[in-house]
Structure formats: structure tokens, C-alpha cells
C-alpha positions as CSV (number, residue, x, y, z in Angstrom):
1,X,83.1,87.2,60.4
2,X,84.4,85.7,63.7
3,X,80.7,85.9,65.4
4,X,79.3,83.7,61.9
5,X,82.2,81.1,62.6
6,X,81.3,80.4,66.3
7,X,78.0,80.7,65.3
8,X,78.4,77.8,62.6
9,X,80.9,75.7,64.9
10,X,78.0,76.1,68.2
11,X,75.1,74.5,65.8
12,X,77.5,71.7,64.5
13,X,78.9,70.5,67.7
14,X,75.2,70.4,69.4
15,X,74.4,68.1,66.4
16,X,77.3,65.8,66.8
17,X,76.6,62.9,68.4
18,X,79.3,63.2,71.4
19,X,81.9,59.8,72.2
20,X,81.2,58.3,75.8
21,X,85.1,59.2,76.5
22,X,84.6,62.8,75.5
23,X,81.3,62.6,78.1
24,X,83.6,61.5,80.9
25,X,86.4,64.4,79.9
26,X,84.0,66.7,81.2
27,X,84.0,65.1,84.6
28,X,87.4,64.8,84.8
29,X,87.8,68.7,83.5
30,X,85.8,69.4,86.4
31,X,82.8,71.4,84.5
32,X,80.2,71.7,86.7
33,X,78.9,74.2,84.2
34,X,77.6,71.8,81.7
35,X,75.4,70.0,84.8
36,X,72.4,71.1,83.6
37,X,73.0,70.2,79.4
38,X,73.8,66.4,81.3
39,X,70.8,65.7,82.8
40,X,69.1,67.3,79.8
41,X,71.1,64.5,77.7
42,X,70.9,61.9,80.4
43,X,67.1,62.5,80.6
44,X,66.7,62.3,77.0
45,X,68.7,59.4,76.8
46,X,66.0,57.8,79.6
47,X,63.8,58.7,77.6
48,X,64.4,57.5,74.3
49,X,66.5,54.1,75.0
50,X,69.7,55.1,73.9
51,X,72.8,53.0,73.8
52,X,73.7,52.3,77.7
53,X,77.5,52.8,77.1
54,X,75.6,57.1,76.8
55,X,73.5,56.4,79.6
56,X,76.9,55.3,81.4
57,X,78.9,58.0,80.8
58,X,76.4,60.9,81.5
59,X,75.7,59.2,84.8
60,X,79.4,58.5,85.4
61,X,80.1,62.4,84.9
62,X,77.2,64.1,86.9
63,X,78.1,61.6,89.7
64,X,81.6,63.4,89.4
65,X,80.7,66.6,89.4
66,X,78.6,66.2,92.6
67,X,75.3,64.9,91.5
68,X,74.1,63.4,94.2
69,X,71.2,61.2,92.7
70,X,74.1,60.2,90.3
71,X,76.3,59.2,93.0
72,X,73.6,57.8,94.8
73,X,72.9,55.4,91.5
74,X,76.4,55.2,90.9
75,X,76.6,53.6,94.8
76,X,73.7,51.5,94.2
77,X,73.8,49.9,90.5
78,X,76.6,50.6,89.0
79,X,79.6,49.5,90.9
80,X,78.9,46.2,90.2
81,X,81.8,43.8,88.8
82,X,80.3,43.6,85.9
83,X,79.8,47.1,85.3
84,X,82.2,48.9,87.0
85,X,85.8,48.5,86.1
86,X,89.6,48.9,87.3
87,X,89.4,52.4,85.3
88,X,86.4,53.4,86.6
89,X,88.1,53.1,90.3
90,X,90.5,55.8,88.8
91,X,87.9,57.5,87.4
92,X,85.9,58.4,90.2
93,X,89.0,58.9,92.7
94,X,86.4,58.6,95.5
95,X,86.5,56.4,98.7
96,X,83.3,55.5,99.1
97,X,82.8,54.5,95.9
98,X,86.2,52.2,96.0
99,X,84.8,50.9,99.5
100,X,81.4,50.1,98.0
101,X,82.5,48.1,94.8
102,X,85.0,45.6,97.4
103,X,82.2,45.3,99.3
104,X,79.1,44.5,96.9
105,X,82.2,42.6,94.4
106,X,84.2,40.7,97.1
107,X,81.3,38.5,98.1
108,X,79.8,38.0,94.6
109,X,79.5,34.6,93.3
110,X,79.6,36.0,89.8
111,X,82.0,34.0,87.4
112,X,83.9,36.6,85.8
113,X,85.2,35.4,82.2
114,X,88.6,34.3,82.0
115,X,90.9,35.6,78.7
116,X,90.8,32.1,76.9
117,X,86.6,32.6,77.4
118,X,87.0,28.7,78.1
119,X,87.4,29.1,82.2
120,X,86.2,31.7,84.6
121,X,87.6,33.0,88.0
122,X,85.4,34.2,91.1
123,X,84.6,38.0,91.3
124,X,86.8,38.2,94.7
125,X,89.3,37.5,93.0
126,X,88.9,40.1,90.0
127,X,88.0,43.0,92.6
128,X,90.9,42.6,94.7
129,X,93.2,42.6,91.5
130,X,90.8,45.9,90.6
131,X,91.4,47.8,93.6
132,X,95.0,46.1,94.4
133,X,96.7,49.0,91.9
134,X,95.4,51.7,94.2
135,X,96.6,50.5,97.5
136,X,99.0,52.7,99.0
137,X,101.8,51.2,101.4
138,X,100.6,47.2,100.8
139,X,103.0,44.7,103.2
140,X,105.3,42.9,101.3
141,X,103.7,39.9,101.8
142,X,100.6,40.7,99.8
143,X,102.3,41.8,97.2
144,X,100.8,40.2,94.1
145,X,101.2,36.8,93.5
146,X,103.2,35.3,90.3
147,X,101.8,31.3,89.7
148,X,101.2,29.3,87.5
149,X,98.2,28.1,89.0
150,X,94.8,29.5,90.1
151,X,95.3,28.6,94.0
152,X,97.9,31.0,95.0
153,X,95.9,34.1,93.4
154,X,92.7,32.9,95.3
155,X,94.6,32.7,98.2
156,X,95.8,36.3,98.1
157,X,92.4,37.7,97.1
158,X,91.1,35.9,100.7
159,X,94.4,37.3,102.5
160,X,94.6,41.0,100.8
161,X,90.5,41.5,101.2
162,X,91.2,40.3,105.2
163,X,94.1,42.9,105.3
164,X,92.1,45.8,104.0
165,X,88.8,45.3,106.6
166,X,91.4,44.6,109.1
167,X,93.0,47.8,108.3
168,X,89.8,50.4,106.7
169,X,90.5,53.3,109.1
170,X,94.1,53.4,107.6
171,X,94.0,52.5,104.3
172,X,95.3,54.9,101.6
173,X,94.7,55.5,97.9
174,X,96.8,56.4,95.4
175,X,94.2,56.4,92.3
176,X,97.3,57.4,90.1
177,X,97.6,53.7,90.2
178,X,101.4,53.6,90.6
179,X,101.6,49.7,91.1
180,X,101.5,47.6,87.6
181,X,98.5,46.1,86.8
182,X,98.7,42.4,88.2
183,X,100.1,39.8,85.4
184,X,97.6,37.4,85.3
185,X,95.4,40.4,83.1
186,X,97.9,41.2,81.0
């Protein structure tokens, strides 16, 4: 009786369609075993233009689990401000990719949308407030801003991107993300 059960609940979840989130849960579970079934899916997904919030999330997780062509596109395509968010950062937990978003991101001259959708803000300024919540030991005086205007926040995107080249070799993460996210988002 048991064996006809799993049996039953096996064919029923390889039908499902599988949620993006549920996707990234086996990256964060650590399952390297389900490495080949993902780039089954992901290749299938290639294949037959699927939705790209699926092609996302399977090359989110086999970058996680180690893939390195993942990683590699990940590096590449993906960590672009656009793209690649504030929970992705946590996501990955990974250095290189952190160091790789400032760098393509802080220099963009993409207009990221502001929440009214009636002004926009520079993409320095949205990557600094991205990574800012994962900054261990940040001086006091980059703390983030509180203003009323735009200025002061643009300000302390050009000051806190200056403190982190400044200071690579030492820099810390803490992707638990123990600072609150910065105001002006909320």
C-alpha cells in the first residue's frame, strides 16, 4: 500500500509545474543531488521559451550549488541592476558575486524607477542601498542617510562606494542582513 502511495505522489509532483521560490529552496537546502534534473529543466526551459522568472531560478540554483557555467552566467548577465536584486545578494551569500554587481551596477547610467513611477534615481545610488544591508562594521559616518531630499542620499552612495574600494581587502559580509533596509525603499 505504502509503495502505490509514493508511487502515486512521485508521478504527480514530476507533473506539477514547480514555483520559482520552491526552485531556489533547493539551492538554499544545499541539494546538489537534484543537479542533474536542473539542467535537465533549465535545458528544457532553453529549449522551449519558457517564462524567464523559470529560466531565473534554475540558473540561480545550479549557480548555488556550484555550477560553474551557472556561476559563470550568473557573473556575466545576471547581476545586473535590473535583474539582480537586494535578495538575490542574500541569496547567493557569495563575494564575488556581491563584488561583481557594485562593480557592473555602481557605474551604470541606468535610471532605476522611483516608487511614485513619476521620477527615477541613478543605479549607484540603488546598488549601494542593495549591498549597504550586508556591510559588516560600516563607520558611523556612512551610516545611512535620513533627507528629505535626493542630494544627501547621492552623496552617500559616492562616499560609501569610495569607502568600500578604499577598504576591499577588509570588507566583511554579514548576508544575514542585520542592518534595516534603508528608508527611502520602504
Amino acid at each position: 500500500m505504502n509503495n502505490e502511495i509514493n508511487e502515486s505522489a512521485k508521478k504527480e509532483f514530476s507533473s506539477l509545474q514547480i514555483a520559482n521560490e520552491l526552485i531556489r529552496i533547493i539551492g538554499l537546502l544545499d541539494m546538489k543531488e537534484c543537479i542533474p534534473v536542473l539542467k535537465q529543466k533549465l535545458s528544457h526551459c532553453i529549449e522551449s521559451d519558457c517564462l524567464y522568472g523559470q529560466e531565473k531560478a534554475y540558473r540561480y540554483t545550479l549557480a548555488r550549488l556550484g555550477d560553474e557555467e551557472q556561476r559563470r552566467y550568473v557573473l556575466d548577465i545576471l547581476v545586473d541592476i535590473y535583474t539582480f536584486s537586494k535578495e538575490d545578494i542574500a541569496y547567493f551569500r557569495d563575494d564575488e558575486i556581491t563584488w561583481r554587481y557594485i562593480e557592473l551596477n555602481y557605474f551604470s547610467d541606468k535610471p532605476i524607477p522611483g516608487e511614485s513611477g513619476n521620477s527615477t534615481y541613478p543605479a549607484s545610488l540603488a546598488a549601494m542601498s542593495n549591498v549597504y544591508p550586508y556591510i559588516k562594521n560600516i563607520p558611523e559616518a556612512l551610516k545611512y542617510p535620513r533627507a528629505q531630499t535626493m542630494q544627501p542620499y547621492l552623496e552617500w552612495a559616492k562616499s560609501f562606494y569610495e569607502w568600500l574600494m578604499a577598504n576591499k581587502a577588509n570588507i566583511a559580509f554579514d548576508y544575514d542582513g542585520e542592518k534595516k533596509y534603508p528608508l527611502w525603499h520602504t
